[in-house]
Structures are given as C-alpha cells and as structure tokens.
DRENKEFI-612727 format. One record per residue (C-alpha): residue number from 0; x, y, z. Coordinates in pm, whole numbers. Example, Ala and Ser with C-alpha at 12.3 -4.5 7.8 and 13.67 -1.06 7.14 Angstrom:
DRENKEFI-612727
<0,<1230,-450,780>>;
<1,<1367,-106,714>>;
//
This chain:
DRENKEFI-612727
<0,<0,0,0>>;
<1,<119,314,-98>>;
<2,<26,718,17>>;
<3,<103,1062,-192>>;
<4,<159,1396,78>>;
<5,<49,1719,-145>>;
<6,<135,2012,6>>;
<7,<346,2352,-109>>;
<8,<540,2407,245>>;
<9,<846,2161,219>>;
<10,<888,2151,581>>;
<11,<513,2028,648>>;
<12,<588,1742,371>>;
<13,<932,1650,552>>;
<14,<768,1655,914>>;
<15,<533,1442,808>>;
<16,<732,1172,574>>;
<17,<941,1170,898>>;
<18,<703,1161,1183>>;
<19,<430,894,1133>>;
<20,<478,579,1187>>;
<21,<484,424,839>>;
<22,<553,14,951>>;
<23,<254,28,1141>>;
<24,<48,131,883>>;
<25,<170,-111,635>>;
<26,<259,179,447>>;
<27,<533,67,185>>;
<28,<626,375,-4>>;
<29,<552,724,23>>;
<30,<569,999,-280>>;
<31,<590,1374,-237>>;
<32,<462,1639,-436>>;
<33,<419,2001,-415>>;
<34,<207,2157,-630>>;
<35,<-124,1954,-769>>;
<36,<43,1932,-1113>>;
<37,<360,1723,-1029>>;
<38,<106,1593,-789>>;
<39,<-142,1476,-1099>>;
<40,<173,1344,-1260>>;
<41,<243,1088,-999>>;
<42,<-107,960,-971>>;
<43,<-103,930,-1323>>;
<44,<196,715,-1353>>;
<45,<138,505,-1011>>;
<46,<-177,370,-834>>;
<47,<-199,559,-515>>;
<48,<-413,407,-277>>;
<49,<-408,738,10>>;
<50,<-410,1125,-64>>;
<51,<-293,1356,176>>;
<52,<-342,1705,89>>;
<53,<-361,2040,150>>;
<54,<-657,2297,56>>;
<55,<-489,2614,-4>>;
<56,<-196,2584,-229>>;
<57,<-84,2874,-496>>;
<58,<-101,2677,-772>>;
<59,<-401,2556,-761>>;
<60,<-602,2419,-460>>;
<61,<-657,2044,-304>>;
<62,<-1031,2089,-363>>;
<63,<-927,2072,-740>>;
<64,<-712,1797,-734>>;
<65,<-1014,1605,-589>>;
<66,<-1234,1678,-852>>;
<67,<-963,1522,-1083>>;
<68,<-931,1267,-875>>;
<69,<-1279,1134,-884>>;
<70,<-1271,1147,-1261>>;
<71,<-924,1005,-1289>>;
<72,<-850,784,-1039>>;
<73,<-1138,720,-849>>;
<74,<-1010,440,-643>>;
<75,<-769,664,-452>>;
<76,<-900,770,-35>>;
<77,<-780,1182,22>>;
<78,<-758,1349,334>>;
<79,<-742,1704,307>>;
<80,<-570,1937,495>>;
<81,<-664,2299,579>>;
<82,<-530,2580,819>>;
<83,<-933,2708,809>>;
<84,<-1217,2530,997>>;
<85,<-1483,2675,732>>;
<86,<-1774,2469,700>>;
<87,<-1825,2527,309>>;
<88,<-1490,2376,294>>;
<89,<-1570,2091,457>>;
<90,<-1867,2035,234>>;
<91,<-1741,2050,-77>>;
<92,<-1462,1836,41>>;
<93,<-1680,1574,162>>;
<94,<-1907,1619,-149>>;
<95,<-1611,1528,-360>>;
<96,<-1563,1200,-187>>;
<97,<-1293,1331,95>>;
<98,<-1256,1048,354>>;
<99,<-1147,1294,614>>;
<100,<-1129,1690,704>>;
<101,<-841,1799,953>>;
<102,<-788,2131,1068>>;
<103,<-380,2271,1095>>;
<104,<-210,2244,1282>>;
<105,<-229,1832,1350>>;
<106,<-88,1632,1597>>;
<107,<174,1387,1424>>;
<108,<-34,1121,1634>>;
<109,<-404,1188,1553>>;
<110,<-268,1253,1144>>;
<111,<-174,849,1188>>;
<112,<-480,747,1360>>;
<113,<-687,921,1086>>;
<114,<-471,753,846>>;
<115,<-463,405,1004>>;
<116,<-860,426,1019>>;
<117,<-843,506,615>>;
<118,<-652,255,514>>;
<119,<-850,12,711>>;
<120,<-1174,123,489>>;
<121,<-944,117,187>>;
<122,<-831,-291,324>>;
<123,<-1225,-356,378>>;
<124,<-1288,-215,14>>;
<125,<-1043,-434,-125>>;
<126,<-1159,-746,32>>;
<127,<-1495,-711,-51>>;
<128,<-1377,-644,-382>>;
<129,<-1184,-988,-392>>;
<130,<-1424,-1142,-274>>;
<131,<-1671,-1042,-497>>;
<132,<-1436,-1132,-755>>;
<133,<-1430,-1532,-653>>;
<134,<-1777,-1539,-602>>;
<135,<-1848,-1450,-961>>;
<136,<-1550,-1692,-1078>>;
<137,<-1743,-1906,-863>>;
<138,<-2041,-1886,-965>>;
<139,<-1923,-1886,-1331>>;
<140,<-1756,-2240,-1257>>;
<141,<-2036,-2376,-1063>>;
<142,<-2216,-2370,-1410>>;
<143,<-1945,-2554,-1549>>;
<144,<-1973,-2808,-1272>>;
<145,<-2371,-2827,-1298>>;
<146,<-2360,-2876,-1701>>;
<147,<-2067,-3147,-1676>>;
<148,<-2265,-3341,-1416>>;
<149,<-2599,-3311,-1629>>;
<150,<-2378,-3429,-1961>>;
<151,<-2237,-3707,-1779>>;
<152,<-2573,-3820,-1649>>;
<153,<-2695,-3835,-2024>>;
<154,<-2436,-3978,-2145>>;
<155,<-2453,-4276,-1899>>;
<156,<-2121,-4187,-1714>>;
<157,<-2305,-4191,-1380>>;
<158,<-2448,-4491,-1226>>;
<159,<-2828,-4524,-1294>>;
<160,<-2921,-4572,-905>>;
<161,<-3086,-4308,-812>>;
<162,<-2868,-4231,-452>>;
<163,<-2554,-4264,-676>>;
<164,<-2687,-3957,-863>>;
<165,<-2799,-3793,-593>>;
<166,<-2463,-3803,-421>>;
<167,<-2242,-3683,-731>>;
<168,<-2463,-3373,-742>>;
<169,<-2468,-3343,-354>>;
<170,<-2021,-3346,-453>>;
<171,<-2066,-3141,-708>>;
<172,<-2325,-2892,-525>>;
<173,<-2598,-2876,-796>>;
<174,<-2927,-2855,-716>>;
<175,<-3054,-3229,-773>>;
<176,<-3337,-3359,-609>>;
<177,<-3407,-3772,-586>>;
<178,<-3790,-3704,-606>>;
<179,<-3801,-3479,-864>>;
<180,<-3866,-3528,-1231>>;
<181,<-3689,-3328,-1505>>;
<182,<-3757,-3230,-1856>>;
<183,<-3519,-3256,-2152>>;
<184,<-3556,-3086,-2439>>;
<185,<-3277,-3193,-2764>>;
<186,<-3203,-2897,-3026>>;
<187,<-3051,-3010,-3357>>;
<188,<-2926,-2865,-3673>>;
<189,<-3100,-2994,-3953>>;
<190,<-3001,-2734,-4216>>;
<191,<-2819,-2412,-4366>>;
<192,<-3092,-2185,-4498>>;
<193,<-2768,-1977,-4606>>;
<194,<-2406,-1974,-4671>>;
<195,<-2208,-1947,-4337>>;
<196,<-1994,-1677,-4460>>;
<197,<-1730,-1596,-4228>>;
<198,<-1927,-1836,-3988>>;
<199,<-1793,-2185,-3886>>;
<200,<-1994,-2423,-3655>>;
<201,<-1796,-2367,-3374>>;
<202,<-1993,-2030,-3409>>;
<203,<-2303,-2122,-3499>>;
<204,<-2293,-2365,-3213>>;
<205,<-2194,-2097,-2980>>;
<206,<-2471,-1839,-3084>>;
<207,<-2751,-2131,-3118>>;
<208,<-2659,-2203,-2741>>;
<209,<-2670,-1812,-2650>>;
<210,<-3003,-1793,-2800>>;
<211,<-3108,-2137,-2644>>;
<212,<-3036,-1948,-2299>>;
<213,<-3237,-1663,-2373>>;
<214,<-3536,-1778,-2502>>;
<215,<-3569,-2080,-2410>>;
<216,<-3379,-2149,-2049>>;
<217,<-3407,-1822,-1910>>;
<218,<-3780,-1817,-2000>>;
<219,<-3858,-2153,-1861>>;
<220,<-3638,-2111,-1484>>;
<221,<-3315,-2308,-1629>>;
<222,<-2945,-2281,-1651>>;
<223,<-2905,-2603,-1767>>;
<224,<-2797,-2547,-2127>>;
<225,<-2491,-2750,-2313>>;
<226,<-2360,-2882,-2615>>;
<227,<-2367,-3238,-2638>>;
<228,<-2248,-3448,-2899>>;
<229,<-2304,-3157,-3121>>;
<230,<-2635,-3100,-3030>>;
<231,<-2804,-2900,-2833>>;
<232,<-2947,-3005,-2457>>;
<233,<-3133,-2802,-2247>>;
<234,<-3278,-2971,-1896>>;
<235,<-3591,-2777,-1719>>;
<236,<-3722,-2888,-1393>>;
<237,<-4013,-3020,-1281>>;
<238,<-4332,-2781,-1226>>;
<239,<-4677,-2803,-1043>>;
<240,<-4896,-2713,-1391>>;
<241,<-4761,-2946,-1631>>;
<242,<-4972,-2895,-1946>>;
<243,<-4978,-2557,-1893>>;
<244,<-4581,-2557,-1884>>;
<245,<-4582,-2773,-2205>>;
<246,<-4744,-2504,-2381>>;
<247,<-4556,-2254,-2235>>;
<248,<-4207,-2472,-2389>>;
<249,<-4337,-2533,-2736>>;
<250,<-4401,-2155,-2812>>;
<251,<-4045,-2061,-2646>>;
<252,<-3964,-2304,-2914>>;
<253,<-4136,-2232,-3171>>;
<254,<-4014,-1871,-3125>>;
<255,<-3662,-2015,-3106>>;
<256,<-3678,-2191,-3444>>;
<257,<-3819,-1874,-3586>>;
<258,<-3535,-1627,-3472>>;
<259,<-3261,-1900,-3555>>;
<260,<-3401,-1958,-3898>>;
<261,<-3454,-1577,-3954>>;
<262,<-3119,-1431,-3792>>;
<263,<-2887,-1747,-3852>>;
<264,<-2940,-1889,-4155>>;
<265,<-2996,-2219,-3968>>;
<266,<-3276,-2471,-3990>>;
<267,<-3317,-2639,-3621>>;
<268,<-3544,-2880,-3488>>;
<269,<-3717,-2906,-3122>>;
<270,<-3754,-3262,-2942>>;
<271,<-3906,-3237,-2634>>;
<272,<-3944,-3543,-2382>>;
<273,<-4143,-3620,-2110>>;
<274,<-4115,-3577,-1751>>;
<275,<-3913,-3841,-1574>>;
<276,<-3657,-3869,-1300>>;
<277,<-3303,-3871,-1317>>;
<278,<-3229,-4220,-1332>>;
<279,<-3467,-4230,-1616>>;
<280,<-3303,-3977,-1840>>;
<281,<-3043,-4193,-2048>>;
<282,<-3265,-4379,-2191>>;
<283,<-3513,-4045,-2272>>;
<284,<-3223,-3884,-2388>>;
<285,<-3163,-4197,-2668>>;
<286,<-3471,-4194,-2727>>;
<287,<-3512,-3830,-2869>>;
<288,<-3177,-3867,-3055>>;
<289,<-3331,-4141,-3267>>;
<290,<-3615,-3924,-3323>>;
<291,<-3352,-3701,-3492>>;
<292,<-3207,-4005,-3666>>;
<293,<-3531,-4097,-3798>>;
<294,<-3632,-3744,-3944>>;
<295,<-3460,-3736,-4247>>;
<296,<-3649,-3429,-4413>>;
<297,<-3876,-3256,-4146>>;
<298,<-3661,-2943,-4012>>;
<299,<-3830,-2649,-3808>>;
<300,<-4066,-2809,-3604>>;
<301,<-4108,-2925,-3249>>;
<302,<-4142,-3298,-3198>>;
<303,<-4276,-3411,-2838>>;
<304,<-4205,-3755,-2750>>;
<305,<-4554,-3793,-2636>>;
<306,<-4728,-3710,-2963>>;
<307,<-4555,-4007,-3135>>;
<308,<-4742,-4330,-3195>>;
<309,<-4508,-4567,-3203>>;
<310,<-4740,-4880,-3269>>;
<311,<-4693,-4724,-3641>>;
<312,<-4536,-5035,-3834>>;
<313,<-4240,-4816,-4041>>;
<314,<-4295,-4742,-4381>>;
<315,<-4181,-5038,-4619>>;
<316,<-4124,-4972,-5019>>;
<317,<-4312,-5162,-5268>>;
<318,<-4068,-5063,-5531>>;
<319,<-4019,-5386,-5774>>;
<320,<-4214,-5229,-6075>>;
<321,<-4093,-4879,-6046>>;
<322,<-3727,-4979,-6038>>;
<323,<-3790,-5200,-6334>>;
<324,<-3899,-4886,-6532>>;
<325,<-3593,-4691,-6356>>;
<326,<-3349,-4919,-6502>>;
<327,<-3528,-4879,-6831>>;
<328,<-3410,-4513,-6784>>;
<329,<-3023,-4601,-6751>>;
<330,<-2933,-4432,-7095>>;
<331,<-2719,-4147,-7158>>;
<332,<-3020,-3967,-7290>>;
<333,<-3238,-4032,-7011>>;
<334,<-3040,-4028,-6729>>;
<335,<-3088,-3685,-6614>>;
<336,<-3496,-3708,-6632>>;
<337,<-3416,-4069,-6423>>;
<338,<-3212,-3872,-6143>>;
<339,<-3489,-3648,-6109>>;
<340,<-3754,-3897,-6104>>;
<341,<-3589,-4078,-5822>>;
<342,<-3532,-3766,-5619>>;
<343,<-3870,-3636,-5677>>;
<344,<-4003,-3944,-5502>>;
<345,<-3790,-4011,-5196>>;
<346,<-3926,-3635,-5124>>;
<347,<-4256,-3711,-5178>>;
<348,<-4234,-3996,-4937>>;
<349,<-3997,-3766,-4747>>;
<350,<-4324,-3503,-4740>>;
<351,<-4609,-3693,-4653>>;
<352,<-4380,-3820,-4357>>;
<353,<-4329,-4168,-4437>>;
<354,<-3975,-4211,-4453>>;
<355,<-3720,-4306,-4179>>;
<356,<-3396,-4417,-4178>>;
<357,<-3466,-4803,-4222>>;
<358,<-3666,-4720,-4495>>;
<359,<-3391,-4486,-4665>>;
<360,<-3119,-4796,-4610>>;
<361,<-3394,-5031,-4804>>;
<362,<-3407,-4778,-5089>>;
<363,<-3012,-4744,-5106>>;
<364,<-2987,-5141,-5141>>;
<365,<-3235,-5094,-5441>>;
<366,<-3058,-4858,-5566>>;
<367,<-2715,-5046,-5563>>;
<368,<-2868,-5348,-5691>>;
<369,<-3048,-5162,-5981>>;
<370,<-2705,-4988,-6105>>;
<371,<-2420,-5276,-6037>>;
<372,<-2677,-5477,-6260>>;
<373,<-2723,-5239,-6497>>;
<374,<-2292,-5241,-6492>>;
<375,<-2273,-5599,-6523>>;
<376,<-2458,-5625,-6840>>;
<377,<-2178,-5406,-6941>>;
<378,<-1950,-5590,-6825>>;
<379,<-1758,-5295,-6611>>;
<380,<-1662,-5394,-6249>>;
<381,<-1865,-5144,-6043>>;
<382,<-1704,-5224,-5695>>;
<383,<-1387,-5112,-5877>>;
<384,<-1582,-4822,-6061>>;
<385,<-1701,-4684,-5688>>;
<386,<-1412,-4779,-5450>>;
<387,<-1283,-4372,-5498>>;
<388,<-1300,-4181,-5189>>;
<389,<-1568,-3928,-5358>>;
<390,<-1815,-4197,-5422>>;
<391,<-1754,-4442,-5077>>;
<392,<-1808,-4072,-4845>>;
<393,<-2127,-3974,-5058>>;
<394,<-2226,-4348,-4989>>;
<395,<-2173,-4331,-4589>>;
<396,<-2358,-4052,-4552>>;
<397,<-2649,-4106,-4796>>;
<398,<-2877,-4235,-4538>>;
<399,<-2829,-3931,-4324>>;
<400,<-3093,-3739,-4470>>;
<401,<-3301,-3678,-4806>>;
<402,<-3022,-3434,-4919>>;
<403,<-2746,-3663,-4887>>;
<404,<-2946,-3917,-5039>>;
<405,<-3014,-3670,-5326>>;
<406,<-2626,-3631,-5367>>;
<407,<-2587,-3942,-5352>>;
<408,<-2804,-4076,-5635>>;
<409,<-2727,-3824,-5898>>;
<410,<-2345,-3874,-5844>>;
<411,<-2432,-4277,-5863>>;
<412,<-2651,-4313,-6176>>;
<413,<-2465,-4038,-6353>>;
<414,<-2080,-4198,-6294>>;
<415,<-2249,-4508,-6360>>;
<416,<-2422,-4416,-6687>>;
<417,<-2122,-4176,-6851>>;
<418,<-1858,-4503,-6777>>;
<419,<-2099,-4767,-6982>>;
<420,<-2089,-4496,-7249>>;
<421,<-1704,-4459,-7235>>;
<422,<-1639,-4869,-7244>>;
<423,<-1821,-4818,-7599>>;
<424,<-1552,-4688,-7734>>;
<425,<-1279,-4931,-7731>>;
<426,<-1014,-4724,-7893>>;
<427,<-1056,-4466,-7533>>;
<428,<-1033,-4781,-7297>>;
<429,<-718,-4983,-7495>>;
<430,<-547,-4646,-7474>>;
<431,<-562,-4627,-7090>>;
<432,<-475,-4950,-7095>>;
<433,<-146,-4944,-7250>>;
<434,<-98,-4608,-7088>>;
<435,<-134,-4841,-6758>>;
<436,<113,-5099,-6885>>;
<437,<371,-4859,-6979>>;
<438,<367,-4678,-6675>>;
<439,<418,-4973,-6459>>;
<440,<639,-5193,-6660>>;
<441,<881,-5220,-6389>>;
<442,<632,-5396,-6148>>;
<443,<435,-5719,-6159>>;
<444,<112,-5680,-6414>>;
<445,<-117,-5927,-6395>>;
<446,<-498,-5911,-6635>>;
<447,<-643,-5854,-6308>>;
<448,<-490,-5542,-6226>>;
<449,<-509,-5407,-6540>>;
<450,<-918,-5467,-6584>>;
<451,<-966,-5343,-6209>>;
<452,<-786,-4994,-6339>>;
<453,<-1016,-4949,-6627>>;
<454,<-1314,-5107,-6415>>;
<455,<-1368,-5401,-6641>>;
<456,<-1434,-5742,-6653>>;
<457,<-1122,-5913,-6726>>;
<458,<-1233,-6172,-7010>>;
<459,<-1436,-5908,-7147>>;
<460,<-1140,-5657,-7164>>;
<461,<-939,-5952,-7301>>;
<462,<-1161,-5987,-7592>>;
<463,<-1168,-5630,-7698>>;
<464,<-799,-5589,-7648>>;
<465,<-678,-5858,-7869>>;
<466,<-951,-5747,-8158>>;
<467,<-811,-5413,-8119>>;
<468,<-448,-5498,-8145>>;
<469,<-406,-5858,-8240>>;
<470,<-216,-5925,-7920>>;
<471,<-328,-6046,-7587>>;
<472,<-247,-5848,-7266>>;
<473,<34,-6076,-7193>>;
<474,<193,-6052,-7530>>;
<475,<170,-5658,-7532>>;
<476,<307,-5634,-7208>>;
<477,<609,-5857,-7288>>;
<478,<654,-5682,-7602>>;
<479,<652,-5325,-7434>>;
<480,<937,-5420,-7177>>;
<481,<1158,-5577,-7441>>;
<482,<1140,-5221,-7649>>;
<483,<1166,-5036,-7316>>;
<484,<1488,-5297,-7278>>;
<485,<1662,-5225,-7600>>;
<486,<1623,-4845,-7571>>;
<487,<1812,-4858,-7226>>;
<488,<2078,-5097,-7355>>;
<489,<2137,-4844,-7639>>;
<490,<2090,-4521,-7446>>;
<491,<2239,-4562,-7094>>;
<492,<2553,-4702,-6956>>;
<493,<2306,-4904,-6696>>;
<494,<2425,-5286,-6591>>;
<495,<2205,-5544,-6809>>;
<496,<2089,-5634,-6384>>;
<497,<1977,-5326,-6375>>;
<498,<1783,-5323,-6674>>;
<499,<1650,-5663,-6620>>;
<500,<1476,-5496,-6298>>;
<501,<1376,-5178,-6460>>;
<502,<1172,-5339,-6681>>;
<503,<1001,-5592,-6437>>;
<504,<1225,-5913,-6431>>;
<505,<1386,-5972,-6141>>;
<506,<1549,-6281,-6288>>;
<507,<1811,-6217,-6533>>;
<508,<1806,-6561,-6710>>;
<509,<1434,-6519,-6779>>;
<510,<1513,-6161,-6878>>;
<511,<1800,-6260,-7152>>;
<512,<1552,-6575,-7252>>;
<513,<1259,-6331,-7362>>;
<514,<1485,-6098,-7536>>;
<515,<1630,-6302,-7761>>;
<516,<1317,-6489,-7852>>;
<517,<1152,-6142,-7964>>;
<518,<1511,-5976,-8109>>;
<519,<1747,-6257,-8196>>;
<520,<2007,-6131,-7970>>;
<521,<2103,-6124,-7618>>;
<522,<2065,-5810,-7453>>;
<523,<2493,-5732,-7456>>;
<524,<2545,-5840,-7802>>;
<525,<2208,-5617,-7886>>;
<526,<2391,-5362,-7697>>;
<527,<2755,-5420,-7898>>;
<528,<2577,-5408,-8246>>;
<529,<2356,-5106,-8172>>;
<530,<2565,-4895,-7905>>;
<531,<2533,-4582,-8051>>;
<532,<2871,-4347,-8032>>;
<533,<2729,-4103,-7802>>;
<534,<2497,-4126,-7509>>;
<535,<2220,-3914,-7545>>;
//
C-alpha cells in the first residue's frame, strides 16, 4: 500500500514523511509532491491508494485535485488538509468524496490514527472487492460443474441408481433432487438456410446455445444449457402445472426456431421429452436422438415424444415395378430425367412423412442393386468403378438425410451411366490400358490389375484388347518391356541387372531368354551391335 503527501510548504511534507509511523500502517512507499500538477503526474503514472493534501496551495487548490481525482483515479482515499475550519470547505470536500477533514495544525499522532482508520476502509474495500471477484469466478464455474454433471448423467457416465446420482450432485453442489422429475428438451441442426460466410460451426454452435439461454432457459427457470455431442441439450425442472408448462415450452420453441431460422441462416429442430426422473433420463435422452435419426427431411418443427405413436409399423417400399422402369431409364439420354424422377419421389415420401432411416437404407440397397446390374450387363466392375473416396463418403452418408441421399443418387446413376458410355468406345479404354502398362512396366502386371484400373471385366477386356491390337495383354506387355529394354541398352551405360529390374524381371536368365526370342540377340550383343557413339 502506498500514500502521496500534497502540500506547497516543504517543511510540512518532511515533518510528516518523517514523523508517522509508516511500519505500522503497512505503508510501503511514500511519494511527495508540491504543487497539484507534479502531484497529478504521480497519480497518473502510479496507483496511489491514500491522498494527503492540503486545501490552499498557490497553484491551484486540493479541492481541485479532488475533482480530478474522482474522474481520474477514483479508487484513490484523500484526506485534506486545511489551516481554516470553514464549514463550506468541509462540504465541498466531503461532497467530492474526501474520507477525512483535519484542521492545521495536527498532531503527528491523531494525522496516523486518521490515516490508520483510512486505510483500514481502503483494506475492507479491497476485500470485498476480492471477494466479490471469486464469487463470480465461482459462480461462473459452478455452471461448469452443474452442465458437466448433467452431460455425464446423459451420457450414462453416472451410475443409474438413483442415490448414486444424488450423491455426485450433492459433490458437485448442484441442485438435484431424488424425487423430482426433469424435462429434456434436444435442439438439432438440420439445415443451412444460407451460406455461413465468415461463420464456422464452432460459431453457430456458440450463438444457437446463446439464443437457447435466452429464449428458451431463461424463460422456462433453467441454466441447464450445453452442447452435447453436437447437439443442443437443455434440462428444465419439474413444475406443479404441467400442461400448462408444455405449452408454455413449445411456443419458447417455436419462437426459437423462428429467430434462428430468420437471424442465422440455420434450420433447427425441437424434441421435447417427457417428464421423468433422473435415473430415467439416459434412456429419454436416446430416445429423442433417434427421433432425430429418424427425421430425415422434417426441419423447423417441435417434436414431443408424447405425440408419437409408435405402434406405427415403419414405412416399407413396394418398389419392384418402379425400379424396373428406372433401369429402363439407364441411358445417356435419359439419365438426367431418371435422377430427377428418383429424387422427386424419396421427397414425396420424405413429405407426406413416411420415410425413416430403415426405410432410406432399403431404398439405397435398391438402388445399388439396380445400377451394379445395370454395370454388369456391361460388363464394367462397379465395386472397382465406386471404390474412390468421392463416391464411398457420398455413400456413408447417404442415409443421413433426403439431401445426402439426393447427392448421392445423382453422383451414382450419372458416374455409372457416362462409364458404360465410355467402355463403348474401345479405342478410349485400350489407350488407358497401355498407358497403364507402360507406366508400370517395372512392377508385376497381372490381367487382373489391369481390368480393375479401367473397371472391367477381365475376359471381357481380353476380348476387346486382342480385336483391337491382335495381341493379348500378356503378349503386349512382354513386347513393351523388351522395347523399353533395348532403348536402355542403347541409351544408358546401366548394368544389363539393372535393366532386367527396370523393366520388371527380377530374374536375369528369364530376362536374356525373352529378349532373344523377340530380337534374336542377347541383350549385350544387342547392346555391342547397336551402341550408338554417343549417349544421349
């Protein structure tokens, strides 16, 4: 703790530096000034806790340097000094916040008991400030505490006995009660209305939440509001006037849905559950996330757990004679009006509410049998044709939800479609397929991997490959490495080993065997008759 002495007579400023008793005080430094402008400097530059200053100065008075006090630093106590025991000077000192008022000349020994009884107030200030301080960190943890023990409740991390619960929270000091029965309510994205922008969903999450607290929470009596497994939970306690409260929830939510929708650019959708205790709240929680699961096209709405019959059999497909006319439709000309057809009915199904995610796994089995079939006939490999990363992620999430399906299906049909017209034109497939060869002559090549890279059937590529060049695949690839050979032995100074391996025989024997069959010579004496004078 620190204390500034203001005061134009030297001496006074000296006597006083020298005569109180600064330990006791748990004074630590003391500064000196002796006008109000050097004065002004040093509580400018340092934070003064204590003021001790005289009224009439020449160059300008301690009244003054109060008023700039209070506007610049406010947190500093003043006791002013005065050799006149006017009244009005009293008031305006205490007016401007002056702790004390002591008339000249002081005794050394009442000056430190006025002091020591300031600095207490200034102590008590501080404290209460500190304290006031924790309590909000406090407070602001204790939320923490109370979502993480909520969150591990739902997610099954606690044991299900009821006392169990009740003791974490009783250790965690949130305000659980065994008897009572709680509400949970599960808010989920279903959508982007619009582009994100400059947004990311660690934002969106963060204002969805901020908005969940005002109009939903704070509304309803609840500070129970978290992220969980990227969705939204919010928990509300039990009340006396149940349906009334219901009612009161759905049009906090229905407001919610509006403003997010309106303000975010984000479709969400409201699941509300029913009353039950805490024991009981894992399995409510699973329950409303498959509701989620199962709504594949319904965003912006509420959906309360007890409005849902579930002694409603799941929609099954009857879909035999409209795939047979779909696979009609598998034509380059027609494959555009198929993608739409198919779209324009899971979202008719997806409309009247009759689709859920078994269903939408039923139709994606149709689908795959309808196209690989329609592949076979032309004879192209379609696990090869779809094994790319683009077409196996578009495949995972397809069930997810009617848009991902949509993705899904018009990626599908139209890779499908645009290959079987490629494969008709043999002259486009035998050229990747000696571009294939050529670039991996120095590895095994079997027919195998050589169909798999132009996603064909392997007899059926066979066939077209010899009527195109006369030449099976093993001949052409034997030929290609002996004319990759001969250009090596003429060009480079490379070991015949060497070359052996560089163009895929790892025996040397077999190597010099195949070259001579195909050139008459062995690979050196090829080399000594056609060595050309200068390497290029």
């Amino acid at each position: 703790m620190n204390i500034i002495i203001v005061d134009d007579e030297i001496q006074t400023v000296r006597a006083i530096k020298h005569s109180i008793n600064w330990d006791r005080l748990n004074i630590t430094e003391v500064f000196s000034a002796y006008n109000i402008s050097h004065a002004k400097d040093i509580l400018f530059e340092k934070k003064i806790d204590l003021a001790v200053c005289d009224i009439e100065m020449p160059q300008g008075s301690g009244l003054e340097l109060l008023q700039w006090m209070k506007e610049n630093s406010p947190e500093t106590e003043s006791i002013l000094l005065t050799s006149h025991a006017e009244f009005e000077f009293a008031k305006k000192a205490i007016g401007l916040g002056c702790s004390d008022y002591l008339v000249k000349p002081i005794p050394f020994e009442k000056l430190e008991d006025v002091i020591f009884k300031v600095i207490s107030i200034i102590k008590s200030r501080k404290k209460i400030k500190e304290y006031s301080e924790y309590g909000e960190l406090w407070i602001n943890n204790q939320s923490i505490i109370e979502k993480g023990f909520w969150s591990d409740l739902l997610k099954g991390s606690i044991s299900e006995n009821p006392s169990v619960i009740s003791q974490d929270a009783k250790k965690r000091n949130v305000a659980y009660k065994i008897d009572d029965q709680y509400l949970l309510i599960l808010i989920c994205k279903k959508r982007l209305v619009n582009n994100l922008g400059n947004w990311n969903d660690h934002l969106l999450d963060y204002a969805l939440k901020n908005i969940a607290c005002e109009m939903i929470a704070e509304i309803l009596n609840s500070n129970s509001v978290f992220i969980l497994e990227g969705q939204l939970v919010v928990i509300l306690p039990t009340v006396t006037n149940r349906e009334q409260y219901l009612v009161k929830i759905k049009k906090s939510c229905e407001e919610y849905i509006s403003v997010c929708n309106q303000y975010l650019g984000c479709s969400v959708s409201c699941y509300i559950g029913n009353f039950a205790f805490g024991e009981q709240l894992v399995e409510m929680y699973k329950q409303l996330l498959d509701m989620d699961q199962n709504n594949l096209a319904i965003t912006s709405k509420i959906f309360a757990l007890n409005e849902v019959n579930s002694e409603v059999d799941p929609q099954f497909f009857v879909l035999k004679s409209i795939i047979y006319d779909w696979s009609i439709m598998l034509q380059p000309g027609k494959k555009e009006n198929l993608v739409k057809e198919i779209i324009g009915y899971i979202h008719n199904l997806a409309a009247e509410e009759e689709l859920n995610v078994k269903d939408l796994t039923i139709f994606q089995q149709d689908m795959l049998q309808m196209v690989y079939s329609f592949l076979e006939q032309k004879e192209v490999q379609a696990h090869q044709l779809f094994k790319d990363s683009i077409s196996q992620d578009l495949y995972r999430k397809s069930t997810g939800s009617i848009d991902s399906m949509s993705n899904w299906i018009t990626y599908f049909i139209n890779k499908a479609v645009d290959y079987t017209v490629e494969v008709t034109r043999p002259q486009s497939v035998i050229s990747k397929v000696k571009e294939y060869i050529n670039s991996n002559l120095q590895y095994e090549i079997s027919r195998d991997d050589i169909a798999n890279y132009v996603f064909l059937n392997p007899d059926y590529l066979t066939r077209i490959f010899k009527k195109s060049t006369g030449l099976s695949l093993t001949e052409y690839v034997t030929k290609q490495r002996i004319k990759r050979s001969t250009s090596l032995l003429i060009y480079s100074d490379m070991p015949i080993s060497e070359i052996s391996l560089k163009v895929g025989y790892d025996n040397l024997t077999y190597f010099s065997k195949k070259f001579k069959q195909i050139t008459d010579f062995t690979p050196s004496d090829y080399r000594k008759k056609n060595r050309k004078s200068e390497i290029l």
